[in-house]
N, C-alpha and C positions, 0 to 999 in steps of 0.2 A: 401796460404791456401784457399781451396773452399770454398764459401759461399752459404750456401740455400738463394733462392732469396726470397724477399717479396712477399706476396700474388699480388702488382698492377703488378710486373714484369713478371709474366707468361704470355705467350702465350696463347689468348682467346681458340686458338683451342685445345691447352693440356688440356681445362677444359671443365667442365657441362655444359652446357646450362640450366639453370630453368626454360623457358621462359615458360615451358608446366604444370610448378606452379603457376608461375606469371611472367608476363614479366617484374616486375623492382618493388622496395620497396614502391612505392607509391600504384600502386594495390594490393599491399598487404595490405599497410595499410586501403585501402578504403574496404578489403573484412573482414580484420579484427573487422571493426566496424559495417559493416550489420552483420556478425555473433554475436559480442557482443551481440548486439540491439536485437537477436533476441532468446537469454534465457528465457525473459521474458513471452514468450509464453509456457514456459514447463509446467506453473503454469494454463492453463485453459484446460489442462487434469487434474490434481492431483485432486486425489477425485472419480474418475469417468471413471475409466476403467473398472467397473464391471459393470458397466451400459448395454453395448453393444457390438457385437464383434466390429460395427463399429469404435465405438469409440477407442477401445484397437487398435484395426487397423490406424488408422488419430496415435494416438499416437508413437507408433511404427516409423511408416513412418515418423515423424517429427524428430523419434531420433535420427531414420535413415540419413536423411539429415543433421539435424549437425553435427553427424559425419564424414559425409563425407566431409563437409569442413571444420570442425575441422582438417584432416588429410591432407590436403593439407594445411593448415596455418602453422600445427605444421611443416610437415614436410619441407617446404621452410624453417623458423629461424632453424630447425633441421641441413640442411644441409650448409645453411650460416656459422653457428658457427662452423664447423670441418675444412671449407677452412683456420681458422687462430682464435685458440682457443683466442687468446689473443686482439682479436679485439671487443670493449663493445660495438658497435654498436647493433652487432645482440647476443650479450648472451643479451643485454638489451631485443631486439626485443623476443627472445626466453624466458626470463623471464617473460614479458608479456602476448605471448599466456600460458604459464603454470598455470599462476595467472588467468585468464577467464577459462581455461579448467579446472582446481581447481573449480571453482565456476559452471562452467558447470555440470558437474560429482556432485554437489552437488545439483543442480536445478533435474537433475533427477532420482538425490536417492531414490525418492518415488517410481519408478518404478515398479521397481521390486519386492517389499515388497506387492506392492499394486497385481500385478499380482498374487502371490504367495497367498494372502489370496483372488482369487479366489476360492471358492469350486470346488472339483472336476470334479465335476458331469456337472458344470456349462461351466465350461471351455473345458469339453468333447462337449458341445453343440457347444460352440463359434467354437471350431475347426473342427468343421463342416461347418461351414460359408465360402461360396466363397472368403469372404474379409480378411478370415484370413488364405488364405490358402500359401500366399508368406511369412508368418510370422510362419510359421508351428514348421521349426526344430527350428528356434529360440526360441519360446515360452518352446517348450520341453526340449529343454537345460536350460531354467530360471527354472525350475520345479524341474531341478535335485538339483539346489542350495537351496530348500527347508530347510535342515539341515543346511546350513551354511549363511542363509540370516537373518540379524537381525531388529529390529524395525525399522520405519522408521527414528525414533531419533538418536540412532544408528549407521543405514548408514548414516546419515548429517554429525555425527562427523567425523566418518571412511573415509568419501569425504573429509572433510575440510585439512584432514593432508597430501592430495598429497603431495603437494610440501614438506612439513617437511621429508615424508618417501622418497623425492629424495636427501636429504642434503647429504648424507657420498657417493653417485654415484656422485652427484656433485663436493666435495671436494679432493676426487678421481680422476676424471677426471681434474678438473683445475691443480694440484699437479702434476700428471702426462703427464701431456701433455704440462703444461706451466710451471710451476715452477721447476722442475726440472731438474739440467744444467748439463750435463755430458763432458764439457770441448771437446780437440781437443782429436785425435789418428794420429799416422802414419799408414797408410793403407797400405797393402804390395808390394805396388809399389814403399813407400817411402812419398807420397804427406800427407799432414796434411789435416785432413779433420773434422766435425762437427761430434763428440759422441751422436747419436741419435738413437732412436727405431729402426728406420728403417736401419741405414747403422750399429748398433749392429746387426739386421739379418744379414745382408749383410759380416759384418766383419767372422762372425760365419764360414761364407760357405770359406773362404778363405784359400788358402795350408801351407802357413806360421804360424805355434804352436804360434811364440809367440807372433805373432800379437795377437789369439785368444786370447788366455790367458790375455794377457793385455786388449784387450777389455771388456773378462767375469769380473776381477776384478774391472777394472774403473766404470766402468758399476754397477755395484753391490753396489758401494762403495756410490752411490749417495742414494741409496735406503737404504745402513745400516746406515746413516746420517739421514734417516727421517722414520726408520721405528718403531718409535714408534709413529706417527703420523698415518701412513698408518694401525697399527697395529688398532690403536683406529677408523678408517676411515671404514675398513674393520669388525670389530667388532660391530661398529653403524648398518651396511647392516645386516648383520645376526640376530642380535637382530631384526631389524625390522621386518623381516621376521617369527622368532619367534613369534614378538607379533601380529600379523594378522592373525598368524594361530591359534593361542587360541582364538584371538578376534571373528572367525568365525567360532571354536568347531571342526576343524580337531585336529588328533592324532598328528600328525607333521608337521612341514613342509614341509619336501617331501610329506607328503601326499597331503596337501593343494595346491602345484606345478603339481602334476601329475593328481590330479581332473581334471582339464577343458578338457584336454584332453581323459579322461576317460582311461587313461594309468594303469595297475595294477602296484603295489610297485613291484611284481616278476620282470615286465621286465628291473628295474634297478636294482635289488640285479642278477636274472641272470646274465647281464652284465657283472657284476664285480666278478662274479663269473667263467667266462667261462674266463676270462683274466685270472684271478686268474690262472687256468691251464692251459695255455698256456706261463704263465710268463719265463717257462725252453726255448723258443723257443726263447724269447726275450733276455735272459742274451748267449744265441750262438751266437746271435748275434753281441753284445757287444765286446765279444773274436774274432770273426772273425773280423769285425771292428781293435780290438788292435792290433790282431798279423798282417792284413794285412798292418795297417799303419807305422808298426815295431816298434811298442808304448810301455813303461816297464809297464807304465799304464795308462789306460782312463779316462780322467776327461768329462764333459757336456760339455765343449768347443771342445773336438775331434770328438761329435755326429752330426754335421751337414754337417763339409765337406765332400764332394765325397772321399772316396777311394783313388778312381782314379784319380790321378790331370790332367790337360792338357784338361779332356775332356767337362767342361763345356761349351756350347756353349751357344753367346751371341745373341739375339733378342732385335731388334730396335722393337718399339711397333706396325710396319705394319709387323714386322715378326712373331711375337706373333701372333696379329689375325689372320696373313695367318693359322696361321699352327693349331690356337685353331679351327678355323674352318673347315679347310678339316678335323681334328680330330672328330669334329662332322657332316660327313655327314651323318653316320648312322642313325641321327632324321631327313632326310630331307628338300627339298629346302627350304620350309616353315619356320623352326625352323633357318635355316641359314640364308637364304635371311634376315631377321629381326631384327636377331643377326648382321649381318655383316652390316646393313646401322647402327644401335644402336652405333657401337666400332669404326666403321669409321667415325663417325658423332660426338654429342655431350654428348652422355651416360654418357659418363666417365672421371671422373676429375682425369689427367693420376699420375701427378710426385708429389716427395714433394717439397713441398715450407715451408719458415720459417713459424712456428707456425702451423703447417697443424697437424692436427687429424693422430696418428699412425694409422698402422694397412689398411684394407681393408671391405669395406661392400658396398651390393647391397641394397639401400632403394627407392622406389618408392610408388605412392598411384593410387586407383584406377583412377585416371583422369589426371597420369603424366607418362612419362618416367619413367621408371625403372630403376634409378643411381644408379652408381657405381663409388666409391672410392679407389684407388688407390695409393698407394707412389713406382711408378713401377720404379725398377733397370735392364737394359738391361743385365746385367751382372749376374742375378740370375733368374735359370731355373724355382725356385719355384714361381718365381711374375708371371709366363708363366701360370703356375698349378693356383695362385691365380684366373687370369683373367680369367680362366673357371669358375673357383670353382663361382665367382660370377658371371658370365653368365649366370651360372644356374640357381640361387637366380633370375638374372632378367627374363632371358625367363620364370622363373616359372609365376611369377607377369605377364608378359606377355600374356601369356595362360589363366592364370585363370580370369583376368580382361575382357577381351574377350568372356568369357564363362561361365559366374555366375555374379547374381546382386550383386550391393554393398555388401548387408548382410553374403554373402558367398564366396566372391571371396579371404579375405585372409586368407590363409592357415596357417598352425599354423606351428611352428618352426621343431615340430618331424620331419615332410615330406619335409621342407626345406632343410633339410641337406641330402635330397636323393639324391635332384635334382643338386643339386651342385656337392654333392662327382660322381653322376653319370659322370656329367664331365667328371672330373680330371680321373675316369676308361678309358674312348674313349681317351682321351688324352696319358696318359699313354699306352695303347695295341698301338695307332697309331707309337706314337714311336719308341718304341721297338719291332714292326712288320717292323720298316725300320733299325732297326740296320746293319751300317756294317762292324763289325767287332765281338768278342767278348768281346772287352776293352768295346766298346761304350755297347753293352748288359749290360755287368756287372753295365757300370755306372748307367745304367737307371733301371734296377734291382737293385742295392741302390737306388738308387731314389724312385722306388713305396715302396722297403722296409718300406722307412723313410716318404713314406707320410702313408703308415698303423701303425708302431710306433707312429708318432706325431697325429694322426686321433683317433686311436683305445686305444692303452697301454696309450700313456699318457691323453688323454681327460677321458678317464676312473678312472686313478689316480685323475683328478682334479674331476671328479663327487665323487668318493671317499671319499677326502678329505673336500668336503662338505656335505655329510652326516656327516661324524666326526663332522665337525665343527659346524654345528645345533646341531645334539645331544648330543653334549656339555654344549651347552647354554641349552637346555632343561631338560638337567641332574642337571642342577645348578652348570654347572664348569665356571667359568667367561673362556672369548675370551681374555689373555692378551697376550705380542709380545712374551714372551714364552712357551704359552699354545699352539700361533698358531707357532712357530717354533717346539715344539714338535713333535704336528700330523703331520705336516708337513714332517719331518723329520725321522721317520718313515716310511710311506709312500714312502719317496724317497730309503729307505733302501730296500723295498718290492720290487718296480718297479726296480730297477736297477740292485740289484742283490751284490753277497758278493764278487765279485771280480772287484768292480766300485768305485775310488776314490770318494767321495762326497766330494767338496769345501764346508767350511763352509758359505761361501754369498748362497748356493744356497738352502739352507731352508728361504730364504728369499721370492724366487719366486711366493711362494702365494701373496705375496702384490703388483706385477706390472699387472695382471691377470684382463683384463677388466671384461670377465666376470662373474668374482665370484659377481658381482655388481645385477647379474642377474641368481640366485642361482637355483640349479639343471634344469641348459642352458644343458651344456657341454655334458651333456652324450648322446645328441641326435647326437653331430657330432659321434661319435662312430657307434652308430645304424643305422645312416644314411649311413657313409662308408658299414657298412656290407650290409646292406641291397640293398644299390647302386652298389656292388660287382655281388650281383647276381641278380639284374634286369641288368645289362650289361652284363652279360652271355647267359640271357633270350632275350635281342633285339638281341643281334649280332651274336648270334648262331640260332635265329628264324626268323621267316618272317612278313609279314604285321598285322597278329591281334596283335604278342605281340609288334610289334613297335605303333598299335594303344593303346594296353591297357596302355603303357609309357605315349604314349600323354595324353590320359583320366586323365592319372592322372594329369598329369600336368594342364589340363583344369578342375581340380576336386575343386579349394580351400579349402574351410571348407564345402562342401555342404556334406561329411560323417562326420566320425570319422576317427583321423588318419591310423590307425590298417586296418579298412577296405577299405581307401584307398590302403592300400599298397595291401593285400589279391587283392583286384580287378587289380592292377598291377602285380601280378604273386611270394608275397612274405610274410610270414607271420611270423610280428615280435613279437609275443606272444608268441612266441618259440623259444629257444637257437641256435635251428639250423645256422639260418643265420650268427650270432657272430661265433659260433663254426667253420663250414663253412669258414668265410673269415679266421681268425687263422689258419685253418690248411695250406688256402694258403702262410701265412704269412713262415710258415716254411718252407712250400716248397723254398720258393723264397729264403730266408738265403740258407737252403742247394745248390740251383744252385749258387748262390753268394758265396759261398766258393768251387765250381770245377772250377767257371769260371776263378776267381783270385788267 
């Protein structure tokens, strides 16, 4: 039987290097206690920012600076505790900075309140001031939270309850990532191997039905064994969310979510509205899927494997980055060069190991490498698509830390998901621009099929069914495990369509879903696909300005608003078009995927 190794038994060079956080746990602890130490100083501003712009300015700049080693503190114990969830070292260490940065966030809850009951007129003057001109778009974004900022009293308490409002993500993730055992499988080679998140993707993609099958219900069976736990885990998260947005006089939650961003409510009911029509292209899908695999019927475990068997082809993780990167030369020696010393170097913490964090994500801060996480299977084409998808995430951090001061360099999630799914597009055309044959076309035609299926219909589902599920709890309907099997459940009847087996484990699926933890996330990967759709039509069909206006963006962080970053990249998602747009390609591709096969 295979064993995941423990976190001491990997290969230094399969993993991260931090050293560009901190070279080893004692310099952390030594930066951990100058920033403690130095809270104490938020308290000879308070009182006294209306004084002068200078003053607002010295203050500003010192929030500034904790911040930013706050983000290098956090994010070292951040990425310690995913190498091996079970290890109390560093959830301890990690527990610690949360408890300071709790107390921090409450040192300078006067802030804002205090800037806001500037007068108008007054503060028209201050931003006039040379000294307050690096603090510009910052101040104007505090002004907009006018309506939603409360006494200073108030925000101490609203600070105090960090850590309280991360318990049910917490209890969530240890449940999930440590507590729950999902025994051995025979994999379809025959060999026994460990039931986990990762080799359950892995199993999914495999040509043998009953392998899947057993995996989907084994699998399943651990989460309806604890899903009234997860039910109540999951329902704590939304409630919370709920009460923050009453707490600071938005209509909703999604309201309160899409504020920062200055996103309209239109451009997520569009979303799900333009899927909505387009839902006939995805239930063709389905059917061609069934009758090609000569199936009586389709259940969620026949959704992931190819078609086509035989043709998946396997990448050793130096043949990943060969091929992720000539797929991206269209950005550039520059954007390559950088990328490629990053994937050959120590970026990226490659394999899994026992207790290792599922899943995949790019986190870096502005005075670190830009890591990336990985649980990479040579044997699965999508961990290929994965390690772009977060390439992009890092070269994003990349660029914009280069190219904007602290206050502005990170970008905010909307436009993340551009730069990523852009990727996976160059990826995608590279390939299937070398197909050769039409077995191999078709298989990679499923393939980007299934990455705008799992990108667009379903992250739209999961945006979906979090609106339901807020305005549930705001309608006065309790979150209990069959309230959220319901919507759920529904939902799954809409997306899939009336001629698709639903297993009953799989109205479970809201509850293994990191991040519902992190409510109306999801529908940006959707926006971002489309939108990434046609900024990769726009470089690769154009020449140097629109390959600069890409970059811009990419060197843009927060220093606009998301919307008009993208506008200044050549795309503008305040309008349906772009969703509508990538759907129709969506169809097109089904219809060649059924002449091809």
């Amino acid at each position: 039987m295979k064993q995941l190794p423990p976190r001491h038994k990997v290969k230094p060079s399969d993993t991260w290097d931090l050293a560009s956080l901190f070279a080893s746990d004692e310099a952390w602890e030594a930066a951990f206690i100058e920033w403690e130490g130095r809270l104490g100083e938020f308290a000879k501003f308070q009182g006294k920012l209306a004084e002068s712009a200078e003053t607002l300015a010295a203050c500003l700049q010192f929030d500034l600076d904790l911040d930013r080693a706050a983000e290098r503190l956090g994010n070292y114990t951040f990425l310690r505790t995913t190498e091996d969830v079970s290890e109390s070292k560093y959830q301890r260490l990690h527990g610690r900075f949360s408890a300071v940065a709790s107390r921090a966030a409450q040192a300078a809850s006067y802030i804002r309140p205090e800037i806001l009951a500037i007068p108008a007129a007054k503060m028209k003057t201050f931003l006039e001031s040379p000294k307050l001109r690096p603090y510009k778009l910052i101040l104007e974004r505090v002004v907009r939270y006018k309506p939603h900022t409360l006494s200073k009293k108030e925000e101490n308490l609203l600070a105090m309850q960090t850590e309280m409002a991360q318990a049910s993500s917490q209890i969530f993730r240890q449940l999930n990532d440590a507590d729950l055992q999902f025994g051995s499988i025979k994999n379809d080679s025959g060999e026994v191997v460990p039931l986990s998140h990762a080799t359950f993707s892995a199993l999914l993609h495999v040509g043998n039905r009953a392998v899947r099958r057993k995996a989907f219900h084994q699998y399943y069976r651990e989460y309806s064994e604890h899903a009234h736990t997860l039910a109540a885990s999951l329902n704590g998260s939304v409630q919370s969310d709920v009460y923050y947005a009453k707490a600071r006089n938005y209509p909703s939650a999604l309201e309160a979510s899409l504020f920062p961003d200055q996103m309209p409510v239109a451009v997520y009911d569009n979303l799900i509205a333009s899927v909505h029509r387009h839902l006939p292209s995805l239930y063709r899908y389905y059917d061609v899927r069934r009758r090609k695999m000569r199936l009586k019927e389709i259940h969620h475990y026949d959704t992931y494997v190819p078609i086509l068997a035989g043709l998946q082809k396997r990448h050793t993780w130096d043949q990943a980055v060969n091929v992720v990167l000539k797929s991206l030369e269209p950005l550039g020696s520059d954007y390559c060069g950088a990328l490629e010393k990053g994937l050959r170097g120590r970026w990226c913490d490659r394999y899994e190991n026992r207790g290792k964090q599922s899943g995949a994500f790019s986190s870096g801060t502005f005075d670190s490498d830009p890591y990336i996480l990985m649980n990479y299977h040579s044997d699965v084409l999508d961990h290929v698509f994965t390690l772009t998808h977060e390439a992009g995430h890092s070269m994003h951090s990349w660029h914009s830390a280069r190219h904007q001061p602290f206050a502005y360099y990170n970008y905010v999630i909307f436009v993340a998901e551009v730069a990523s799914t852009f990727n996976e597009q160059l990826l995608s055309r590279y390939l299937l621009e070398r197909a050769r044959s039409n077995d191999e076309r078709a298989f990679l035609v499923n393939r980007q099929i299934d990455a705008m299926r799992g990108t667009i219909f379903r992250q739209t589902m999961f945006a979906e069914f979090e609106k339901l599920a807020h305005a549930s709890v705001e309608s006065g309907e309790p979150l209990t495990l069959d309230r959220f099997k319901e919507i759920y459940r529904a939902l799954l009847k809409k997306y899939f369509g009336p001629d698709f087996v639903l297993d009953d484990e799989l109205s479970l699926e809201c509850f293994r879903i990191p991040h519902f933890y992190r409510a109306f996330y999801v529908y940006k990967y959707a926006t971002g696909m489309s939108a990434a759709i046609s900024l990769a039509d726009r470089v690769t069909q154009g020449g140097q300005p629109e390959l600069d206006d890409y970059l811009n963006f990419l060197k843009g962080g927060c220093s606009k608003d998301p919307l008009d970053l993208l506008r200044d990249a050549g795309v503008d998602m305040a309008q349906p078009a772009a969703v509508d747009r990538a759907l129709a390609q969506f169809g097109k591709l089904v219809e060649e995927l059924d002449g091809l096969i």
